[in-house]
PLY file of the C-alpha trace (Angstrom):
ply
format ascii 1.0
element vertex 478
property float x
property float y
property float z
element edge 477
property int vertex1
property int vertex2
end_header
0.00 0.00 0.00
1.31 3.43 -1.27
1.05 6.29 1.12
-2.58 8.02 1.32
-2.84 11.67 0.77
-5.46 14.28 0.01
-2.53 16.00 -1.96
-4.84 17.49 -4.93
-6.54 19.96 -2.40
-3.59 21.80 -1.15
-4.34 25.12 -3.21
-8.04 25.28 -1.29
-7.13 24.18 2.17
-3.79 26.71 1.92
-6.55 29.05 1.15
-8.09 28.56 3.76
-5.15 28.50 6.24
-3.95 31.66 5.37
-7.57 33.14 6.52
-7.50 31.01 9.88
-6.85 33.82 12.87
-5.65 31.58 15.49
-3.49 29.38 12.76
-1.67 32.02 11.54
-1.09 33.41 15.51
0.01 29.62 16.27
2.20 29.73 12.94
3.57 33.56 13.72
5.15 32.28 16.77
6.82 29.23 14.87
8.81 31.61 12.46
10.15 33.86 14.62
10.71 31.49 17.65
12.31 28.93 16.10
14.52 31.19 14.09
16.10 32.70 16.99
15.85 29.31 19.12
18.32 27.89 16.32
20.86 30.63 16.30
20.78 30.26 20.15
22.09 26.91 19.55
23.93 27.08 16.91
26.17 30.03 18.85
26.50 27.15 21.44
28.22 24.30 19.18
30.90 26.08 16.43
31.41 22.14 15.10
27.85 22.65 13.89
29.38 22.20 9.73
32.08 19.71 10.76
29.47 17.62 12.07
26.75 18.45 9.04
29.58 16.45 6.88
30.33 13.93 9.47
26.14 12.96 9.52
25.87 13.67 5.58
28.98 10.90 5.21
27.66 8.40 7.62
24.07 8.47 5.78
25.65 7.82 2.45
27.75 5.27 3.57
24.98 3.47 5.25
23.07 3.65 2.20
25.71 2.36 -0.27
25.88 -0.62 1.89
22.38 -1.29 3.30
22.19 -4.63 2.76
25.34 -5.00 4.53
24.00 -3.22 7.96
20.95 -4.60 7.63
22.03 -8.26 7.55
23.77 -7.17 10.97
21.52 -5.72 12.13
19.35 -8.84 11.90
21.78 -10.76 13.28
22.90 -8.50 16.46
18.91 -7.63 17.57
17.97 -11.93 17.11
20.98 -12.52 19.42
19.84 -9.93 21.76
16.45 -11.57 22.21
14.58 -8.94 19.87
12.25 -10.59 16.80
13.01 -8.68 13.39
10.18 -8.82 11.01
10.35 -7.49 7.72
7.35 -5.17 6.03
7.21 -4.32 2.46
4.78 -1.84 2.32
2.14 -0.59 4.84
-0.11 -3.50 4.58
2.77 -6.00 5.65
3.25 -4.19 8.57
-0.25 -3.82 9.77
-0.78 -7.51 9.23
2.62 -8.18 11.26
1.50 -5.94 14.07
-2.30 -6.57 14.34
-1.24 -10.12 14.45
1.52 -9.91 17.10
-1.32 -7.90 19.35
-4.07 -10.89 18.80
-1.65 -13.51 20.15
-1.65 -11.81 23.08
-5.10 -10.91 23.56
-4.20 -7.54 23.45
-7.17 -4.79 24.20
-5.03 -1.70 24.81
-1.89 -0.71 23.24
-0.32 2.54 23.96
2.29 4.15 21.11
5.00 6.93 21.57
5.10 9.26 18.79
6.22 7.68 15.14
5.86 9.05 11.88
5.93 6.03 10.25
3.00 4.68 12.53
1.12 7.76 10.97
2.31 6.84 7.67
0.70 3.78 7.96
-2.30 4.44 9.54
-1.55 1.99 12.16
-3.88 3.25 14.88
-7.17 3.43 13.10
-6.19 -0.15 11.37
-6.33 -1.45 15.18
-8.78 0.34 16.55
-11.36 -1.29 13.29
-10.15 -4.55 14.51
-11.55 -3.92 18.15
-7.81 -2.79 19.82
-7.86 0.53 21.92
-4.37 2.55 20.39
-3.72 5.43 22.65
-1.21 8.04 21.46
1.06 8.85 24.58
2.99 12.14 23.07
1.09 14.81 24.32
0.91 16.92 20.81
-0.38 13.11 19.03
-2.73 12.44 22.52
-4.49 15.88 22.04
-4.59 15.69 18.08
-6.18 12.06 18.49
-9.00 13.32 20.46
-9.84 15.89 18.09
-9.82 13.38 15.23
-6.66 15.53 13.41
-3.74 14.68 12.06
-0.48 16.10 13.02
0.36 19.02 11.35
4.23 18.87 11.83
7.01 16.06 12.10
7.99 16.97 15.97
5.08 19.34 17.34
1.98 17.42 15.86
-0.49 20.05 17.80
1.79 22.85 16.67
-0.99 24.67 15.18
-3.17 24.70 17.72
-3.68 27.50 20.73
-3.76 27.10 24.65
-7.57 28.02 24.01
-8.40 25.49 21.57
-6.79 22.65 23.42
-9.01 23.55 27.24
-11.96 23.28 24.30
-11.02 20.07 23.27
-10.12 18.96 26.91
-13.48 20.37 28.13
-15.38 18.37 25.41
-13.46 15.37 25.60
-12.49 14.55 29.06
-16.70 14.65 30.51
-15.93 12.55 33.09
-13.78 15.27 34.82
-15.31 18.40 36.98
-16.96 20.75 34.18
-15.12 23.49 36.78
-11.69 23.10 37.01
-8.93 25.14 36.04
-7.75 24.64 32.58
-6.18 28.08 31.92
-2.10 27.00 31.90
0.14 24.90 30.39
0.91 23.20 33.64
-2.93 22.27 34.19
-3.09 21.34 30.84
-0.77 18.92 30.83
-1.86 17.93 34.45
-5.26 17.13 32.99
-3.43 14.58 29.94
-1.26 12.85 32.70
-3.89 12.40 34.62
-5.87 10.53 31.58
-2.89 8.38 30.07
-1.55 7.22 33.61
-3.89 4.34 33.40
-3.37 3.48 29.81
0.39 3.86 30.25
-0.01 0.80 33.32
-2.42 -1.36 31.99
-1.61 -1.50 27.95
-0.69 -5.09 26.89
1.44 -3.89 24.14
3.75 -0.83 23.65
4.17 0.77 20.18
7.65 2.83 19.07
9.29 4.18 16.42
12.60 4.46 16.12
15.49 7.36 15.72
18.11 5.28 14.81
18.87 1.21 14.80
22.86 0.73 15.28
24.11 -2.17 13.64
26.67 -3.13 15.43
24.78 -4.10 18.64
21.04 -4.48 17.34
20.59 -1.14 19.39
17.15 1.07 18.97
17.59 4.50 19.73
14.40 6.61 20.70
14.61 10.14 21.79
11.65 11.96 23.72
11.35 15.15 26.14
8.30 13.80 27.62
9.59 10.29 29.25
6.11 9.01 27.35
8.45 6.54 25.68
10.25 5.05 27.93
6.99 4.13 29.34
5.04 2.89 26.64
8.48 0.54 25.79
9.24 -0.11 29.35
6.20 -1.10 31.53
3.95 -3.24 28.84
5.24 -6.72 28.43
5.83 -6.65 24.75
7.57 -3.85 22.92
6.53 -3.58 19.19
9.05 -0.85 17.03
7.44 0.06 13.83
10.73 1.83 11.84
11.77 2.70 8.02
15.02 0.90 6.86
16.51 4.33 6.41
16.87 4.90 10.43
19.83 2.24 10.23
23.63 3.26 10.93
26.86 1.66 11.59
28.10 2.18 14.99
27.25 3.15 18.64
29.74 6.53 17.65
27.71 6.93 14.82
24.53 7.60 16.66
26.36 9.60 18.70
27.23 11.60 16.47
23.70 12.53 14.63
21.98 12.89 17.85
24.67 15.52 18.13
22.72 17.61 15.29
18.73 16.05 15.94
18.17 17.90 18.89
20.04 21.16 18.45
18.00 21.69 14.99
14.82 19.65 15.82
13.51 22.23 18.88
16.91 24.05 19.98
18.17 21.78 22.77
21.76 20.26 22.86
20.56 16.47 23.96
16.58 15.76 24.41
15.05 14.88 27.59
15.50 11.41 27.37
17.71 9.45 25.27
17.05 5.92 24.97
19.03 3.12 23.73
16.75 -0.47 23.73
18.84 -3.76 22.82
16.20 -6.94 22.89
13.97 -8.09 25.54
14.52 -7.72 29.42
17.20 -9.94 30.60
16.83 -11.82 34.15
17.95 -9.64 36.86
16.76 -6.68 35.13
14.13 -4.33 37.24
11.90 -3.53 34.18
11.66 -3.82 30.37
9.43 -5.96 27.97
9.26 -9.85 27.81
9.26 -9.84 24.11
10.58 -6.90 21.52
9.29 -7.11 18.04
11.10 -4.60 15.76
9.32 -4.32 12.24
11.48 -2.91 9.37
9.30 -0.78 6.87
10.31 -0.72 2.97
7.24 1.32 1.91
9.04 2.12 -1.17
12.04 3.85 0.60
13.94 1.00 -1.36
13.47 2.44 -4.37
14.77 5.57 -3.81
17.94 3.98 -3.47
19.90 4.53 -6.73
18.15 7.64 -8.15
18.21 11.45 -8.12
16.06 10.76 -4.60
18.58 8.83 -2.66
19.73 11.55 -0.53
16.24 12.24 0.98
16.98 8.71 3.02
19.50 10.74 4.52
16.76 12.66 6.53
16.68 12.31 10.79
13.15 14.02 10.37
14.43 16.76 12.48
12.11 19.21 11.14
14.50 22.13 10.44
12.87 22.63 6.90
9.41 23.38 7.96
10.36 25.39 10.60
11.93 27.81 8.04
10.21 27.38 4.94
8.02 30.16 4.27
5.27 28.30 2.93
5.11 26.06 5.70
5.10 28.79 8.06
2.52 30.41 5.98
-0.11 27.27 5.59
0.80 24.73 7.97
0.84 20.98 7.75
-2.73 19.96 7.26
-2.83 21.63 3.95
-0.19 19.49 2.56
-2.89 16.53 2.92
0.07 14.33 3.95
1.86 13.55 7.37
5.11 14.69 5.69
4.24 17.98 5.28
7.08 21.22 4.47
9.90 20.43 1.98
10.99 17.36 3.17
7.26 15.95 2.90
7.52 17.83 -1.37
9.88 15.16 -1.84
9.43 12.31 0.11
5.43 11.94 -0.70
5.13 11.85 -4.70
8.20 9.08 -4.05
5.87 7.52 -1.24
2.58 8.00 -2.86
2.54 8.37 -6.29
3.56 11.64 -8.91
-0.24 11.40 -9.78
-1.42 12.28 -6.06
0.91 14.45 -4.83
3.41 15.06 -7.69
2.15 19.10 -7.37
3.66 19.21 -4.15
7.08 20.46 -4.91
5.33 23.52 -6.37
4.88 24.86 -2.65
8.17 26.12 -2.54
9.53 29.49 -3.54
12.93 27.64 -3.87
15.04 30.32 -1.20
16.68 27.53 -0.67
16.36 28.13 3.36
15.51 23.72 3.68
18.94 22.65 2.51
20.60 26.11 4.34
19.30 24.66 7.74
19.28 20.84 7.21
21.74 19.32 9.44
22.23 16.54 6.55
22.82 18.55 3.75
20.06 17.42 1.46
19.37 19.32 -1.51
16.12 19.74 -1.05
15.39 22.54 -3.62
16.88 20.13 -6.31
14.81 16.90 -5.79
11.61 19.04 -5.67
13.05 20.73 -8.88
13.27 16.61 -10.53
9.38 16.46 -9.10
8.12 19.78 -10.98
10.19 17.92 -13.95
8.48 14.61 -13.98
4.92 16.51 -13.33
4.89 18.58 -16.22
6.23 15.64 -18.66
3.50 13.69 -17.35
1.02 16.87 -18.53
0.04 17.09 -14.64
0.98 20.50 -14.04
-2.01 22.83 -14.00
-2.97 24.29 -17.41
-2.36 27.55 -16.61
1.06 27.05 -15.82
1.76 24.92 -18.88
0.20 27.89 -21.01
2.41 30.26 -19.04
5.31 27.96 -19.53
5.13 27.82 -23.20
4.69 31.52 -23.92
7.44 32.18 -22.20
9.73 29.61 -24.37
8.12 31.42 -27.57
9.46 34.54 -26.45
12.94 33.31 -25.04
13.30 32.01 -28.71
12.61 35.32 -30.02
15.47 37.77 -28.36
14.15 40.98 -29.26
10.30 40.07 -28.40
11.20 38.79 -25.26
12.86 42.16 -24.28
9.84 44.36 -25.24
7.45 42.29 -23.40
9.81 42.16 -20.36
10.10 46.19 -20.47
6.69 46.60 -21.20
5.89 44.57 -17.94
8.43 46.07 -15.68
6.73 49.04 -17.11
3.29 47.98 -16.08
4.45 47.03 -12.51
6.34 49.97 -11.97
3.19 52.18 -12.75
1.11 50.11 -10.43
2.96 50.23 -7.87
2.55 52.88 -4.63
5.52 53.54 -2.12
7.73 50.83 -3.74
4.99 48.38 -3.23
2.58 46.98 -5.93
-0.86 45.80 -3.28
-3.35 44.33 -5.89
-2.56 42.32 -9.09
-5.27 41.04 -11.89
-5.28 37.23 -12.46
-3.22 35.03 -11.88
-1.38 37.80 -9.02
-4.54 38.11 -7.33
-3.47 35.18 -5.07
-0.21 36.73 -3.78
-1.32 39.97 -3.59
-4.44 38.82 -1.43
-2.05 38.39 1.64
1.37 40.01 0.89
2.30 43.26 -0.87
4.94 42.96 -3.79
7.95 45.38 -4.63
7.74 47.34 -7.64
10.23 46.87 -10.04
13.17 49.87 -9.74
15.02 50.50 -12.42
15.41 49.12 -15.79
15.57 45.27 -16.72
18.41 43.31 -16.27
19.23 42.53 -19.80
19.18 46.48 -20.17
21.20 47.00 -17.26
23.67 44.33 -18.43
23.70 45.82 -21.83
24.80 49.14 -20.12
27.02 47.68 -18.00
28.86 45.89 -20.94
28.88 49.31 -23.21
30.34 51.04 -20.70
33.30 48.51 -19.85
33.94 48.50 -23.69
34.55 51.83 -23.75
38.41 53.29 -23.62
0 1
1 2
2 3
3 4
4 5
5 6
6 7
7 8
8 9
9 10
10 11
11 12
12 13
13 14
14 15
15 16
16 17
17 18
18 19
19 20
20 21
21 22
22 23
23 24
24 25
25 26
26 27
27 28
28 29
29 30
30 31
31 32
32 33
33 34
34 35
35 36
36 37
37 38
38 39
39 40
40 41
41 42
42 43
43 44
44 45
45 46
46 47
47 48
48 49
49 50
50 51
51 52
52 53
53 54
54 55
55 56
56 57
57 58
58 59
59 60
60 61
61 62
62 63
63 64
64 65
65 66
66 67
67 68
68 69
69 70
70 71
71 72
72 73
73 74
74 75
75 76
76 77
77 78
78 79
79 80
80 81
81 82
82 83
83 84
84 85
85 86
86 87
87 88
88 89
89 90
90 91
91 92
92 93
93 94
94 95
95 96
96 97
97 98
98 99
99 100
100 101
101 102
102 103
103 104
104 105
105 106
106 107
107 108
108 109
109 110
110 111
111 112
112 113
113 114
114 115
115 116
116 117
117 118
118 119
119 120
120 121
121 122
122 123
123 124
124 125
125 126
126 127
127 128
128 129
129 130
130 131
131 132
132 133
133 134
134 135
135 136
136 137
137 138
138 139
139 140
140 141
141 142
142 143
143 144
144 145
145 146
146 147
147 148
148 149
149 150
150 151
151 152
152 153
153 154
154 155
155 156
156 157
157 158
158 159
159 160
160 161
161 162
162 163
163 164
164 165
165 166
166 167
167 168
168 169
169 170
170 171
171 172
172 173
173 174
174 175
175 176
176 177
177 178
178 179
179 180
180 181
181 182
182 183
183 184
184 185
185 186
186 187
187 188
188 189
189 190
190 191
191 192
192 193
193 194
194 195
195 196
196 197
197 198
198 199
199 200
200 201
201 202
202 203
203 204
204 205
205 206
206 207
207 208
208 209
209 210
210 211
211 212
212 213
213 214
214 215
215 216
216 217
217 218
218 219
219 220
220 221
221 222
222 223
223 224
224 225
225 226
226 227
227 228
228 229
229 230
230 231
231 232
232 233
233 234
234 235
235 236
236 237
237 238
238 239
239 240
240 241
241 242
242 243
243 244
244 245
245 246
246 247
247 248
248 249
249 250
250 251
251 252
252 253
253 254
254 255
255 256
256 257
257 258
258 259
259 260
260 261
261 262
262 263
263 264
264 265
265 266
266 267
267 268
268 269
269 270
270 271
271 272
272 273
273 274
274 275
275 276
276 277
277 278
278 279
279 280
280 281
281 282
282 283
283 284
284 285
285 286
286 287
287 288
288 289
289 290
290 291
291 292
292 293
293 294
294 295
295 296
296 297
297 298
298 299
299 300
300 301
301 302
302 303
303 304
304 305
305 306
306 307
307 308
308 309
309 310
310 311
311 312
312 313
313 314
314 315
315 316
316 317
317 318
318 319
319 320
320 321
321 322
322 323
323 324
324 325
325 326
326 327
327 328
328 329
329 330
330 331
331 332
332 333
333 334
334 335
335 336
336 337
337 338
338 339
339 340
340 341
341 342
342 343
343 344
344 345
345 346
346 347
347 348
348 349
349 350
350 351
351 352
352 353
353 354
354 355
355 356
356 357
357 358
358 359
359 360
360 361
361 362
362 363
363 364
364 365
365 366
366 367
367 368
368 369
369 370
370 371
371 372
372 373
373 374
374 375
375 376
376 377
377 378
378 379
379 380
380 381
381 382
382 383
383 384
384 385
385 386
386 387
387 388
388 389
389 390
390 391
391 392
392 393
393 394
394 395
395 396
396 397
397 398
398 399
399 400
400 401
401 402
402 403
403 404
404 405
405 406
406 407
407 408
408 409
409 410
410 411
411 412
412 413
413 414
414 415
415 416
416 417
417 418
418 419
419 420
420 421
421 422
422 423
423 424
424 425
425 426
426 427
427 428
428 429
429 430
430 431
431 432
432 433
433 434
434 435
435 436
436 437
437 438
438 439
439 440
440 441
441 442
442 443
443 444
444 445
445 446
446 447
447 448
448 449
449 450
450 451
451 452
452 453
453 454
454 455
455 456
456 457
457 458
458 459
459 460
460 461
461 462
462 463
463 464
464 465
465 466
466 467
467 468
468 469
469 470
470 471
471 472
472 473
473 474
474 475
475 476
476 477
């Protein structure tokens, strides 16, 4: 099963983001906050580059020699006392999981926060086959009660208020005094621990992702800043990790090294919360820990990424840098993507997970400042791959037909020198006249939609072919 998105719609529902108050309020504080939280950090740890190439070479190696580190991987987590499944697609791994669950009678399982579980749409396949999945993150816990998806890679409820989650907990949580205090953070998150402490003791089975899976020792790494992890893996006595093949690396060091750069880009800190490394079951003499760990390795068509212009995007840690500075991210959110990868990293990895057809428009959602690969702690050239997308979409006569019409006037005139000049001065002429202040605040057609939200700079000056025709006279002359 490919990856199911509502892709097509992302021109109406950005629409309608951009004219959501309380989004945009939730969205204003996400690009100036995390801006400034990053150059915090990044002030703190001068290696920041040296350890950009170190990750960027570690991922590539990995890659050219999957099979390698995934045959020990195998090997290291079986001796260990871990059972390694293998899922091909989303379906496998539902089967797998749903199955492992009704051996053990299971009724309530509780998960930590996993993309890949969302990817799959693991918790409403259990919940139609009669098994209560509880989402233990607090962003995933209050975006499951509202029926949502998350709307970003490491703050699902990102674009939600204070306000709107007392609404929800008011609405949701019945049972509790219709009187009580829900005005802070701290009662707010009172209220959820109060709610999950049961589920978190009495789930049969506890559901994780995975950061990373070290090779060398059979080792998964999960980092939280909640501790909701380490008890959904930790108190249940069977430990299910749902993970793509892409999470795997070498060593122990290596790890070590790219949780260097998850944290400090992900949300700003030098080391999360809690860091945990999980190798197998429980061992006798141990005080806690699961009687069986089933680790489930997702393909989902990550394999065939391997080998093409798209490889590099396996290189990802999901950090999140990219939405937090894209400006259309920022601008929209994640639920208008109609995907849970949403920001650059979800233009790319999507049409590849999905299909070109559903979600090949994607990449178009970019202005292409190239901010994603700037702040990407792996160095992946995310402006490129979604460049290869907007390729493959208009060949395949996807692209809008506005944009194809647009497209080929403008290669009539750039085969036509001197037309092409006229029209461009006669625009810049247009523009200029329009505009008021140095700004230009409505356009007809097709600018209607930018200048709707956003004022646009006049054009100053003459064209740059004219300017660089100027230029060039004047340097010819004695």
């Amino acid at each position: 099963m490919s990856l199911e998105v509502s892709a097509r719609s992302f021109p109406e529902k950005a629409h309608e983001a951009l004219g959501r108050e309380r989004l945009q309020k939730t969205l204003g504080y996400l690009r100036f906050g995390s801006a400034a939280g990053r150059r915090a950090v990044m002030a703190r740890f001068p290696e920041f580059d040296t350890y950009r190439d170190l990750g960027k070479a570690i991922k590539d190696h990995t890659l050219a020699h999957l099979d390698t580190y995934m045959e020990m991987f195998l090997e290291k987590a079986a001796a260990a006392g871990a059972h390694v499944h293998w899922a091909a697609d989303g379906a496998e791994a539902r089967a797998i999981i749903l199955d492992i669950c009704r051996k053990r009678g299971t009724r309530t399982v509780t998960k930590s926060k996993s993309m890949v579980s969302e990817e799959i749409e693991l918790a409403e396949h259990l919940s139609a086959h009669g098994i209560r999945a509880v989402e233990t993150d607090l962003g995933e816990y209050i975006v499951q009660i509202r029926g949502e998806r998350p709307s970003h890679i490491i703050g699902p409820a990102i674009h939600l208020t204070k306000e709107d989650v007392e609404e929800t907990f008011r609405k949701v949580h019945d049972d509790l005094p219709p009187g009580r205090p829900l005005g802070t953070p701290v009662e707010l998150i009172s209220e959820a621990r109060l709610k999950l402490r049961d589920d978190f003791l009495n789930a049969d089975v506890g559901i994780s992702g995975a950061n990373f899976l070290i090779a060398e020792t059979g080792t998964v790494v999960l980092v939280t800043n909640e501790g909701n992890a380490e008890l959904t893996t930790g108190v249940p006595k069977t430990h299910i990790v749902l993970t793509g093949i892409e999470k795997l690396v070498p060593t122990l060091e290596d790890a070590t090294a790219l949780l260097r750069l998850l944290a400090r880009c992900g949300t700003g800190q030098d080391l999360t919360a809690y860091t945990s490394f999980i190798t197998g079951a429980a061992r006798p003499g141990d005080a806690d820990g699961p009687e069986e760990t089933h680790i489930v390795l997702l393909d989902n068509g990550r394999s065939r990424m391997l080998r093409t212009e798209f490889e590099e995007m396996l290189r990802c840690i999901r950090c999140g840098a990219c939405l937090n500075q894209c400006p259309v991210y920022t601008a929209v959110g994640g639920h208008a993507y109609g995907s849970v990868y949403p920001g650059p990293m979800g233009a790319v990895l999507t049409p590849m997970l999905a299909s070109v057809d559903e979600a090949g428009h994607l990449p178009n959602a970019s202005s292409f400042c190239g901010k994603c690969e700037e702040v990407c702690p792996m160095r992946i050239p995310l402006p490129r791959m979604m460049r290869h997308w907007r390729e493959r979409e208009f060949e395949r006569g996807l692209a809008p037909p506005a944009m194809r019409s647009g497209l080929g006037l403008w290669r009539t005139l750039a085969g036509w020198p001197a037309a092409y000049r006229l029209a461009l001065g006669l625009a810049a002429r247009v523009l200029r006249g329009r505009g008021r202040e140095g700004f230009i605040r409505t356009l007809p057609f097709i600018g209607a939609g930018w200048t709707e939200h956003r004022d646009m700079r006049a054009p100053e000056g003459g064209t740059f072919l004219a300017q660089w025709s100027a230029r060039a006279g004047r340097e010819r002359r004695p």
